[in-house]
Residue, then its C-alpha position, 0 to 999 in steps of 0.5 A: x515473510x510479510x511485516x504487515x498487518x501481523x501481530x508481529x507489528x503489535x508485540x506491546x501496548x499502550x499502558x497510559x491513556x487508557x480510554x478505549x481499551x488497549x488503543x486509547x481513544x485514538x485506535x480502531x481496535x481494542x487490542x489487548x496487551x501483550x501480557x494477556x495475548x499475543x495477536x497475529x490478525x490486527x495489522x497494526x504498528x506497536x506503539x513503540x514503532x510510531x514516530x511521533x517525534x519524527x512526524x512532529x519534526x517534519x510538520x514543525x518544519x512544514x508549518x514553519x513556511x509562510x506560503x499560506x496556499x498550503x490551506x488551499x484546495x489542493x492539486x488533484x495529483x498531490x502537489x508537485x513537491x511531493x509527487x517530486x520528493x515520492x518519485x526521488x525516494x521510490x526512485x533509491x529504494x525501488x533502483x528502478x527510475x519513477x517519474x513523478x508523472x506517473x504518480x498520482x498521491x492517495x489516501x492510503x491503499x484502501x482509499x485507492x482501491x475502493x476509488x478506482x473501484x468506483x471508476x474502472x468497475x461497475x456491478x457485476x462485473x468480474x474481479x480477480x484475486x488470489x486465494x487467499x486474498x486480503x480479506x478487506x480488499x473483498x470487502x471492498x469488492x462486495x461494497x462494489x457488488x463486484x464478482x470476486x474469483x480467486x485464482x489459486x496461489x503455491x509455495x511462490x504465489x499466484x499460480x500465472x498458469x491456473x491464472x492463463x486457464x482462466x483466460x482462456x476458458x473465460x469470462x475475462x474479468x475487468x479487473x485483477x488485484x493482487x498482493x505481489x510482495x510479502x503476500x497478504x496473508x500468505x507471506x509470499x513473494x512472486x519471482x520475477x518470471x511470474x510477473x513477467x508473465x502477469x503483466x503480460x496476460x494483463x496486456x493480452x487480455x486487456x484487463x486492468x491490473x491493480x498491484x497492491x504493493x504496501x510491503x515492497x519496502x518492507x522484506x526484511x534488510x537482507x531480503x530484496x524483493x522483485x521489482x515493482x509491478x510498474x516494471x513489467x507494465x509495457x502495455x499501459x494496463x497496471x495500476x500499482x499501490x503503495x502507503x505510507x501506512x506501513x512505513x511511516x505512520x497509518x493515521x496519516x492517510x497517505x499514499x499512492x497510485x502509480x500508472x500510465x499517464x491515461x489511466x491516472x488522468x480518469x482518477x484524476x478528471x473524477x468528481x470526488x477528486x475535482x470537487x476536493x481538490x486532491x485527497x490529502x495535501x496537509x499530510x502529504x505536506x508532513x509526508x514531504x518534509x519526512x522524505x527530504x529531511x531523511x526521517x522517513x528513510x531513518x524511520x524504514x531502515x529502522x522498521x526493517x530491522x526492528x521487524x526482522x529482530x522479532x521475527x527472529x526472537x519468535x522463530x527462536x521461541x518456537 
């Protein structure tokens, strides 16, 4: 079952603060408490499960340091620290090796998307995804102008061979995206054979694969997923995303992309990113404390089980 972007992430409200509806003045949505409603679309973190102490800690011990370069325009990659300290937790949760080098860090999965949008696309074109799909991906995809055609998904997923139908008869689309763990708004996990064979129709018919990956880390704890998608990519034709939205905290805005080294470097050599100087680095400071002081592994294991005990209550109840 998917443990994002669910109601079951928003089971209480705030009851304090109130300035703007449920949400305080700080949220994008007005979402009524759970005394009035129980909502299953707004996939959001309740509020009981934002670690706010946890965020202090590790920028209290961020800003505790005295390299003042920390306020600098940042390095385009995300700092060498952080993309260290990612590559070492992606590394233990993934048990599959991550080289920082093949990291690039993001503002969040939607910022990522809409970026390489920007760069590997151009009107017109052709884009893959599933049916059903996350229905913001297409938003964003419409923002593009870009030809959206859903392939259809079954009981484990996207359907590979209605996908190498689609090949065959063409036109081959620049660019796939796809929800490959905890699928969005299906739930559905895709078995490793069928990445296998993604992967591959990615390499033979050189279209670039994004892999949206912000619920690999989060199945619930007796449940371990596949692979990540950068496991299958042999070829150098996937582009993987992951955000630290759903397992530590959204208003971060901290992320990141996973490719090979050359399709990293046209994110990287972009206009945006060299005039900003990287998209985030104050928070991907907080996020590295996070990680080497063992908040963020404290604060998933936790989500897990948290996300797996209301699942449970509500399968029971119904």
């Amino acid at each position: 079952a998917s443990a994002g972007r669910s109601g079951i992430w928003r089971t209480d409200c705030l009851r304090a603060g109130r300035v703007s509806g449920a949400m305080g003045e700080y949220g994008q949505y007005d979402v009524p408490g759970v005394d009035t409603q129980v909502n299953f679309k707004v996939g959001q973190p309740a509020p009981s499960m934002l670690p706010l102490d946890m965020i202090r800690e590790a920028a209290n011990a961020k800003f505790a340091e005295n390299d003042p370069l920390f306020l600098q325009y940042g390095h385009i990659y995300g700092f060498p620290k952080f993309r260290a300290s990612l590559a070492k937790f992606l590394t233990e949760r993934y048990e599959h090796d991550v080289d920082p080098e093949r990291l690039l860090a993001s503002n969040g999965n939607t910022g990522a998307l809409s970026l390489i949008c920007s760069l590997f696309t151009k009107a017109g074109d052709i884009v893959f995804a599933e049916e059903p799909t996350y229905f913001l991906a297409k938003s964003i995809f419409k923002d593009y102008n870009l030809d959206c055609r859903q392939i259809p998904m079954d009981e484990h997923g996207l359907d590979v061979d209605a996908l190498e139908k689609a090949l065959e008869e063409g036109p081959v689309p620049t660019m796939m995206y796809v929800v490959t763990t905890a699928h969005n708004p299906t739930g559905r996990t895709l078995p490793e054979d069928r990445r296998e064979k993604l992967a591959m129709l990615s390499a033979k018919y050189k279209f670039l694969l994004v892999a949206d990956e912000v619920y690999q880390m989060l199945t619930f704890p007796h449940i371990k997923p596949p692979p990540p998608m950068f496991t299958y990519d042999k070829e150098g034709t996937i582009l993987a995303l992951g955000s630290f939205s759903k397992i530590l905290a959204p208003a971060l805005r901290v992320g990141w992309i996973q490719g090979a080294p050359e399709l990293l470097k046209k994110i990287a050599d972009c206009g945006q990113l060299d005039s900003s100087g990287g998209l985030n680095p104050v928070a991907f400071g907080i996020v590295q404390k996070a990680i080497d002081m063992g908040l963020q592994d404290k604060h998933l294991d936790q989500v897990r089980e948290t996300l797996w005990t209301r699942y449970s209550t509500l399968a029971k109840a119904l």
